[in-house]
N, C-alpha and C positions, 0 to 999 in steps of 0.2 A: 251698270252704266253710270253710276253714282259719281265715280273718280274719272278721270279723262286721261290721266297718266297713270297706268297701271301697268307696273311689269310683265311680261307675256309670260306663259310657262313654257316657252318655248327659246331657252336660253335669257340672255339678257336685251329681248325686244322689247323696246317701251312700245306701250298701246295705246293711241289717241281717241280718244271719240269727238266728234265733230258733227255738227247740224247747218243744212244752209237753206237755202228758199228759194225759189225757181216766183219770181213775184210779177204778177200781169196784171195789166190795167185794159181793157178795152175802148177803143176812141171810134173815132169818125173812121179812121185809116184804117182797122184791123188790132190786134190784138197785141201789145206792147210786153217787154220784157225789161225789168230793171239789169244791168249788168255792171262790173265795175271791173275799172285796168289797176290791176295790184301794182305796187310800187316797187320794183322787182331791183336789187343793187346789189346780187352777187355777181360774181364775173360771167358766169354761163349764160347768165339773163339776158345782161348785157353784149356780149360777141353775137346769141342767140339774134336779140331785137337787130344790130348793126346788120349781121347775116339777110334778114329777111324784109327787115322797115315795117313789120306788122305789128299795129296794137295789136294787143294781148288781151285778152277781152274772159272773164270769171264767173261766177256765181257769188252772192257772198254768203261767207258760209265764217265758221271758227269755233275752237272749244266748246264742251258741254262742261258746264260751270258745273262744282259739287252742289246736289241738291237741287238742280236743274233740269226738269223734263227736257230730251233733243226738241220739241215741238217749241217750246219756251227760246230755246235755243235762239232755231230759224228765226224768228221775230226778231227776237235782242239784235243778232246781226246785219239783220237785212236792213234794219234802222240805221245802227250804227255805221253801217259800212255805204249806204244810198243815203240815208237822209229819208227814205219813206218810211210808212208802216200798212202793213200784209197783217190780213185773217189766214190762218189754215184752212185751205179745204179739205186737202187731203195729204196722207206721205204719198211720195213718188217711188222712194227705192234709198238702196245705199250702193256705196263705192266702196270698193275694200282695194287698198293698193299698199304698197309699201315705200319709203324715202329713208334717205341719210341725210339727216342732219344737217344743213351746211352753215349753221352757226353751234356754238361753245362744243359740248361733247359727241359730236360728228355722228352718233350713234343712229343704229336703223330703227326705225318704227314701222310697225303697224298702224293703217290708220284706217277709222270707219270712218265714212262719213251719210247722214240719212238726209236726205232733201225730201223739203215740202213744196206741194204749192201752195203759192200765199194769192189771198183777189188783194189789190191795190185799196188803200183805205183812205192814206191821206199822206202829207209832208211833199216836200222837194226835191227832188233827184239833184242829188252831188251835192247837198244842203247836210255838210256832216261836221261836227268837230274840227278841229285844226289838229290835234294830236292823232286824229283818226289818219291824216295825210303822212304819217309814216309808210301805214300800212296800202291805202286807198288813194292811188292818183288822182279817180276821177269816178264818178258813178255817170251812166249816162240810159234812158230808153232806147230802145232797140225791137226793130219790131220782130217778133216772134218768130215767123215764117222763114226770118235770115239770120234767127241767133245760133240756130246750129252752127251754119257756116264760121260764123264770127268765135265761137267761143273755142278756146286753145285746146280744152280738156276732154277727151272722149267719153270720159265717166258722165262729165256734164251735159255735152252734146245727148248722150242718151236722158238724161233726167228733162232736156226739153222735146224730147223726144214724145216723152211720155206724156209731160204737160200737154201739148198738141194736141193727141194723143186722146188725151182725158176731155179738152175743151172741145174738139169736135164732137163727142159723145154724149156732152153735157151740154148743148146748146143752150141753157136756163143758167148755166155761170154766167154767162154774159149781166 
């Protein structure tokens, strides 16, 4: 898990590996969810959003750097892409799925990806970079109870699944 792009032996699949963070904060209201609307500008994206007028609502998540724990990961990202920063409590799970490409060599991947949960520690929600806004519309809290509903991805829907999941069990996260 060193390399993040690594040929598959299964023909000529590149293999990704990938880390993201499922990051809560607890308030007055109940149990908050950092999430972010990816900056989506391929055509599918677009007919897709026109189609329905639904934000599109993620995890964030990206590459395992060479020489990078996936745990090291989740943090790096969850910063980079919200503007907060999350401790690990625990992993939640991974996603295995596969895509094509749809930028330079259209090629199919394999892709892992292992989400944590992270407790909320400190910074700004949607306090990120400006080159970050390529990638990252907007970060925004969202409370937990309703981020299933709201998030596009099913792999992800189940990683707050889990989180839930885990915080009802651990009533001492709080």
């Amino acid at each position: 898990m060193t390399n993040s792009r690594v040929p598959d032996t299964l023909g000529d699949m590149v293999r990704e590996v990938s880390a993201g963070g499922v990051v809560v904060r607890h308030t007055a209201e109940g149990w908050m969810m950092a999430a972010i609307e990816p900056r989506k500008e391929d055509s599918a994206s677009r007919s897709m959003k026109r189609a329905s007028q639904k934000v599109l609502l993620a995890l964030p998540k990206g590459l395992v750097d060479p020489g990078e724990k996936p745990e090291q990961t989740a943090i790096r990202e969850v910063h980079e892409e919200t503007g907060v920063t999350g401790s690990v409590i625990r992993k939640l799970g991974d996603i295995k799925y596969t895509y094509v490409r749809s930028w330079g060599d259209k090629q199919r991947v394999f892709k892992i990806v292992s989400f944590y949960l992270l407790r909320y520690e400190g910074g700004r929600i949607d306090e990120i970079p400006s080159a970050m806004r390529i990638e990252v519309k907007r970060a925004v809290w969202v409370p937990l109870d309703e981020a299933e509903r709201k998030l596009a991805y099913r792999g992800e829907r189940d990683m707050v699944r889990r989180a839930q999941e885990y915080l009802k069990s651990h009533p001492e996260a709080a």
